[in-house]
C-alpha positions in Angstrom: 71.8 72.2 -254.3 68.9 72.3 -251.8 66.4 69.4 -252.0 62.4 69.7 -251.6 60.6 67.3 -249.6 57.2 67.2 -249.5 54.4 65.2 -247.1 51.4 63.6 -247.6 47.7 64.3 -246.3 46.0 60.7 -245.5 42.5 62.3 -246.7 41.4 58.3 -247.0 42.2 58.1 -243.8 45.2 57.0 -241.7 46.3 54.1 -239.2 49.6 52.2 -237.7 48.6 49.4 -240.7 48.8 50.0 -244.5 45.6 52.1 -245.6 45.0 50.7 -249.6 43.1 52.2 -252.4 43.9 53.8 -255.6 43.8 53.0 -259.2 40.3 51.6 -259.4 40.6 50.0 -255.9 38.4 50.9 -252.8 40.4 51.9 -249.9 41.0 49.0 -247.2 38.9 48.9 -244.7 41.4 47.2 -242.0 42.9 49.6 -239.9 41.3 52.8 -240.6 41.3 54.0 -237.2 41.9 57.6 -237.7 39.0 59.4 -240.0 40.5 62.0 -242.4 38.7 65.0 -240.7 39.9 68.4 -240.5 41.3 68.6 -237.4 43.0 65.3 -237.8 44.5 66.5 -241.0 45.8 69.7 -239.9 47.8 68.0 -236.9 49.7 66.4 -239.8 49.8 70.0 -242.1 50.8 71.7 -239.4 53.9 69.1 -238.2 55.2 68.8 -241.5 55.1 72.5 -241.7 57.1 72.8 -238.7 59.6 69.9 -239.2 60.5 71.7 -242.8 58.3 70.2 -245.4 57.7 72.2 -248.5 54.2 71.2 -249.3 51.8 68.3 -248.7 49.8 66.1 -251.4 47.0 64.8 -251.1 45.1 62.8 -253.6 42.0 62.0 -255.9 39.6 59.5 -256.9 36.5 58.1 -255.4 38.2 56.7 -252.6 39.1 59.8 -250.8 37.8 62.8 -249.7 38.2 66.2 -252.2 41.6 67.5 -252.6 40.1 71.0 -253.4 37.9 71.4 -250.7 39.7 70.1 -248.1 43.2 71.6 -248.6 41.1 74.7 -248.7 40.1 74.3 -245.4 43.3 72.9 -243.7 45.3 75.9 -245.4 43.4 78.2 -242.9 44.8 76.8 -240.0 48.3 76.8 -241.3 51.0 79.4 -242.5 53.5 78.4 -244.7 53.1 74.9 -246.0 52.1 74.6 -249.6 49.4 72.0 -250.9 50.2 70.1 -254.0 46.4 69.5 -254.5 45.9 66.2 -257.1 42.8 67.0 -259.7 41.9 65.1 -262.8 41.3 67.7 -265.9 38.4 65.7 -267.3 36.1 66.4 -263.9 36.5 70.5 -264.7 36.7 72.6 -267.2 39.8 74.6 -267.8 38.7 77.7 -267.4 37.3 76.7 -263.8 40.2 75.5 -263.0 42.2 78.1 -263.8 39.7 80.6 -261.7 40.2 78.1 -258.7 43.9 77.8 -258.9 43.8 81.4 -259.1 41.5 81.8 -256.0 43.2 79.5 -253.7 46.4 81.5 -254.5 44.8 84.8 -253.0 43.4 82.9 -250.5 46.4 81.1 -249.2 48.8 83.8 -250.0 50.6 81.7 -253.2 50.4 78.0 -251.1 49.2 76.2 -254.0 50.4 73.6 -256.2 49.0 71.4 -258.8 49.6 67.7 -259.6 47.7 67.0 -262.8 46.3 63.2 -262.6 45.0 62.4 -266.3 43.5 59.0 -265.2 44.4 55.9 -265.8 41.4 53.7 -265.1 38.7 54.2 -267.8 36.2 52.1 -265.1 36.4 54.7 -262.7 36.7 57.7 -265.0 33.4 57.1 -266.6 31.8 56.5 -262.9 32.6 60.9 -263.0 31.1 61.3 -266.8 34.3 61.1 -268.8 34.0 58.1 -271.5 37.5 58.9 -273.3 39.9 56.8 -273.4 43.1 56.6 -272.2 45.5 58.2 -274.9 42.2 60.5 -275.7 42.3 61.6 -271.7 46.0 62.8 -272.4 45.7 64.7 -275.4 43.0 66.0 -273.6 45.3 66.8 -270.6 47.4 69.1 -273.0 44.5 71.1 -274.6 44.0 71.8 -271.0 46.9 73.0 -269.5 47.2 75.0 -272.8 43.9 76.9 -271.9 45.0 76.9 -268.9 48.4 78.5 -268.7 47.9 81.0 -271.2 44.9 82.3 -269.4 47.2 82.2 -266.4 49.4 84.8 -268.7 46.2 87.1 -268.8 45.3 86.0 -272.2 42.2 85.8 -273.7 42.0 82.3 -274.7 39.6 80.7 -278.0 40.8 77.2 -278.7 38.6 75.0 -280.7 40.7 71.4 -279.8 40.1 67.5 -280.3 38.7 67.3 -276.8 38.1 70.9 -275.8 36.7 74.1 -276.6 36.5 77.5 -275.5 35.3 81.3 -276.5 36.5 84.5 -275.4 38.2 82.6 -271.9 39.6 85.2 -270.0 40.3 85.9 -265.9 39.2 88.5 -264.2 42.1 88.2 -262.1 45.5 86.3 -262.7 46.8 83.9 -260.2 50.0 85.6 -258.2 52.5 83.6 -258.0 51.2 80.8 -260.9 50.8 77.9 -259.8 53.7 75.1 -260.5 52.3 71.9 -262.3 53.3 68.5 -261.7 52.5 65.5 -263.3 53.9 61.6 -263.8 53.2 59.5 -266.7 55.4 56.2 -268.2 53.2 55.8 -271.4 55.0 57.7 -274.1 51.9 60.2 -274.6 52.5 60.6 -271.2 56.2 61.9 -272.0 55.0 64.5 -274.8 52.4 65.9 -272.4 55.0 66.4 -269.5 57.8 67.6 -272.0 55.3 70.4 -273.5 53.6 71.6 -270.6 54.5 70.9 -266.6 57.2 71.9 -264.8 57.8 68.6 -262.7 58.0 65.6 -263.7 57.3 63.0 -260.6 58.1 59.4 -260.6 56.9 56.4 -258.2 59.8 55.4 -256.4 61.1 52.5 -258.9 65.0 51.6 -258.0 67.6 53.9 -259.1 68.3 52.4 -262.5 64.7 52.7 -263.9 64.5 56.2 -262.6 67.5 57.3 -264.1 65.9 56.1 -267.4 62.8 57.9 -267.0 65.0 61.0 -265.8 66.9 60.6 -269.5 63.7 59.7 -271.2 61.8 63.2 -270.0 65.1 65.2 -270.3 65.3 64.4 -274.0 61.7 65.2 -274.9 61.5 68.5 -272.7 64.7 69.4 -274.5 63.5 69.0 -278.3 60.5 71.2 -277.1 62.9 74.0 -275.7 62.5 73.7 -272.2 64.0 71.9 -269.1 62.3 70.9 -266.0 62.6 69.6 -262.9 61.8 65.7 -261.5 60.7 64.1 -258.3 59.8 61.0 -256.6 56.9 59.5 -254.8 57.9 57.6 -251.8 57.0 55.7 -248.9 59.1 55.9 -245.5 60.1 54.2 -242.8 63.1 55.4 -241.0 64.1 54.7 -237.2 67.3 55.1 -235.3 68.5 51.5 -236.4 68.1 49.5 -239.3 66.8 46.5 -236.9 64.0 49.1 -235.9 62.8 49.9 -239.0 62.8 46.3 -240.8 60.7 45.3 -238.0 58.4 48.0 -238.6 58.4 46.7 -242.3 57.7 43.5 -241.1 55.0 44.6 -238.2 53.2 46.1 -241.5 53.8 43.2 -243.9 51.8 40.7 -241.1 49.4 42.8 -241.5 48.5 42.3 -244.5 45.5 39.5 -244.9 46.3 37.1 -248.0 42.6 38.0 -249.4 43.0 41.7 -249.3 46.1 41.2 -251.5 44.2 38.7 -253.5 41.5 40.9 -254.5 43.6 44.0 -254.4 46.7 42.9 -256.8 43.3 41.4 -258.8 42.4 44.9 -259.2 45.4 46.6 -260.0 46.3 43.9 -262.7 43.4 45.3 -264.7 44.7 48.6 -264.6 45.6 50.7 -267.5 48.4 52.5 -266.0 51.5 52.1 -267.1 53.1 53.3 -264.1 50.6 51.0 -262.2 52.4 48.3 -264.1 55.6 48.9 -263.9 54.9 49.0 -259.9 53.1 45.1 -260.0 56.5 44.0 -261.7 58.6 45.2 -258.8 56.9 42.5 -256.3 54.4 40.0 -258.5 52.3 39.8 -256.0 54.6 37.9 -254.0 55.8 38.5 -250.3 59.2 37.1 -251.1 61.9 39.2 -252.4 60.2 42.6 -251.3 63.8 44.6 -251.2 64.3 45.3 -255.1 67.1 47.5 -254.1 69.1 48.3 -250.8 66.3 49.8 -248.4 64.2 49.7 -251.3 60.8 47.9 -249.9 57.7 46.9 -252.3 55.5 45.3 -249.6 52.9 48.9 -249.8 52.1 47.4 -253.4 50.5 44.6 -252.2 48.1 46.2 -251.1 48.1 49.7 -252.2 47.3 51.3 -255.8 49.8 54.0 -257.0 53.2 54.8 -255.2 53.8 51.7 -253.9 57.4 51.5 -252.5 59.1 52.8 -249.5 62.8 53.8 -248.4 63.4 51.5 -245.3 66.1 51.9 -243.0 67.7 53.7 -240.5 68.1 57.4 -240.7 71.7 57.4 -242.4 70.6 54.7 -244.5 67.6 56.2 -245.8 69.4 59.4 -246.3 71.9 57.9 -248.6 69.0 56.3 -250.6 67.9 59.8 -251.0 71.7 60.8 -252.1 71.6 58.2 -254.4 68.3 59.0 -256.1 69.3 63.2 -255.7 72.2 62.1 -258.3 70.2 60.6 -261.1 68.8 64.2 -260.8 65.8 64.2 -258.5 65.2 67.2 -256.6 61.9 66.7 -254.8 60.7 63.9 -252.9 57.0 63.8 -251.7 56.6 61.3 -249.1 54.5 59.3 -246.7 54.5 57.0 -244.4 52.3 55.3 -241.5 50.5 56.7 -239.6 51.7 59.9 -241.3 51.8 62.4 -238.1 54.4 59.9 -236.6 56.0 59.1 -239.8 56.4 62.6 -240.6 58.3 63.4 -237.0 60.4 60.3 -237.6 61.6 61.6 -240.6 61.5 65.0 -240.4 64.0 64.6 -237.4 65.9 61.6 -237.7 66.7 62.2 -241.6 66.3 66.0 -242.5 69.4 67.1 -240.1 71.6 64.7 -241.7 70.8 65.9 -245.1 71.1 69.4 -243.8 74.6 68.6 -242.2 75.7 68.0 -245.7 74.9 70.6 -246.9 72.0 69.5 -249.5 68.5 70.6 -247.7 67.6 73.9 -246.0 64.7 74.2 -243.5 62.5 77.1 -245.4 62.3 79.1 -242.2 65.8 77.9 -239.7 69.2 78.4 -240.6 71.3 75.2 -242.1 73.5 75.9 -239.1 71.0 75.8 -236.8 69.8 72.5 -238.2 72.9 70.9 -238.2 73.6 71.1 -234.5 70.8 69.0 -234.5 72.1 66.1 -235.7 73.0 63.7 -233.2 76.2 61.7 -233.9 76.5 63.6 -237.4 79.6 62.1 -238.6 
């Protein structure tokens, strides 16, 4: 088995403190000392490319810049990373989409991937014209990726749904290869949706037990609909060469944190309609105490972050057991982040990646494992 990791592109912008936003909440303000501009974000693109990541997400909402329009533009200045690009079906219509996707795959030479965000915060989805709610948004998220993966087969497509309609839908030219769809969900319309249509099923990073639910939970629906597919995790990092080192990075980032930016952010979230959202609030309750829910486990980014809101803290060997330990619930890829991500990214990418490759259980996409595992200093 070969594992996938994947980075993250800041495109609210990055710092050496905790940069919020998400689900309904404006990105912090404090500490956004490096703009998400081109240039900035193709320093991280092209150092996760080199240190072996797969691909890079980057997000949606109001509180970032376009995932479409600027992975566009950072894939010209890179080579082999892929861009899991983060797009909410009600802000396009299918058949748009479909002609993008297919676009950016002749344009990129096949570099694209597609996280599938239904929406979980009715405030903000009707700030972008969509006044469903939210089980309507998800039976709307299937009539999509209907439309669009059988136009992606070449078909010509008529569908007259709940939510959607279309005539006589058909592309001029077919994507090559198709795009691979992820998507996360904990709501049990959620579940269908995944089992019927995507071919990854990501998780936030909950501890090991609640993932290994979700992992049986998804399995069993996917399998009553014929298919099997693959999961990952959404995670945080912060790795260094000594456990000491990195806690005090956790703590460095904690401080940081001003009581009424968690006030009014954890205000925020609790309004959210997300069931993932909530499931992440119950990990911490707001609280700075008890932030390690599981060895090297860490829910301080939830305090003041929306979304993935955990991190794997720890030293190198340490965090790469965590990933072990998630990699035998049955998690193959791991998209990851961490602050400021160019650093991050280099801390991981060589303090964890060559242990993991020493083992045997990740390849770099363009080196040798033997070549990597030399690298590893003091591999035991």
């Amino acid at each position: 088995m070969s594992l996938t990791f994947h980075w993250f592109l800041p495109t609210n912008g990055d710092s050496r403190h905790v940069v919020g936003g998400g689900h309904g909440t404006p990105a912090t303000a404090s500490g956004r000392d490096r703009p998400p501009t081109v240039a900035y974000l193709t320093q991280i693109a092209r150092a996760a490319e080199a240190l072996g990541f797969v691909g890079a997400l980057t997000p949606t909402g109001a509180w970032c810049e376009d995932a479409w329009l600027t992975t566009a533009m950072v894939s010209q200045n890179t080579e082999r990373l892929k861009f899991l690009v983060a797009f909410r079906p009600g802000s396009v219509s299918p058949t748009l989409a479909a002609q993008m996707a297919s676009t950016f795959q002749r344009q990129t030479g096949g570099r694209l991937l597609l996280n599938v965000v239904t929406g979980g915060e009715s405030r903000e989805q009707r700030a972008y014209g969509d006044f469903l709610d939210k089980d309507a948004r998800y039976r709307r998220t299937g009539e999509f990726l209907q439309i669009v993966r059988e136009l992606w087969e070449g078909k010509t497509v008529d569908l007259h749904g709940e939510h959607l309609q279309v005539e006589d839908a058909k592309l001029a030219r077919v994507p090559d290869p198709v795009p691979e769809v992820y998507f996360g969900g904990s709501s049990p319309v959620a579940g269908e949706i995944a089992a019927r249509h995507v071919d990854v099923y990501l998780t936030w990073g909950e501890p090991p037990a609640q993932v290994a639910e979700k992992v049986a939970w998804i399995r069993s629906l996917a399998a009553t609909e014929g298919r099997t597919l693959r999961f990952g995790i959404r995670l945080h990092v912060i790795t260094r060469d000594t456990s000491e080192q990195a806690w005090a990075e956790a703590d460095r980032l904690l401080h940081g944190f001003d009581p009424e930016t968690v006030a009014s952010v954890q205000a925020g979230l609790a309004r959210s309609e997300s069931e993932g959202q909530r499931r992440m609030l119950a990990l911490h309750g707001g609280s700075r105490d008890g932030l390690e829910i599981h060895p090297n486990l860490w829910a301080g980014i939830g305090l003041v972050r929306g979304g993935a809101g955990t991190a794997l803290v720890g030293s190198h060997q340490e965090v790469a057991e965590r990933i072990k330990e998630y990699a035998a619930l049955g998690i193959e890829e791991f998209v990851l982040s961490g602050y400021p991500h160019l650093e991050e990214a280099y801390w991981f990418g060589e303090g964890v990646l060559p242990r993991l490759a020493a083992e045997g259980l990740w390849r770099h996409p363009s080196r040798t494992r033997d070549a990597l595992a030399s690298q590893v200093p003091f591999a035991s």
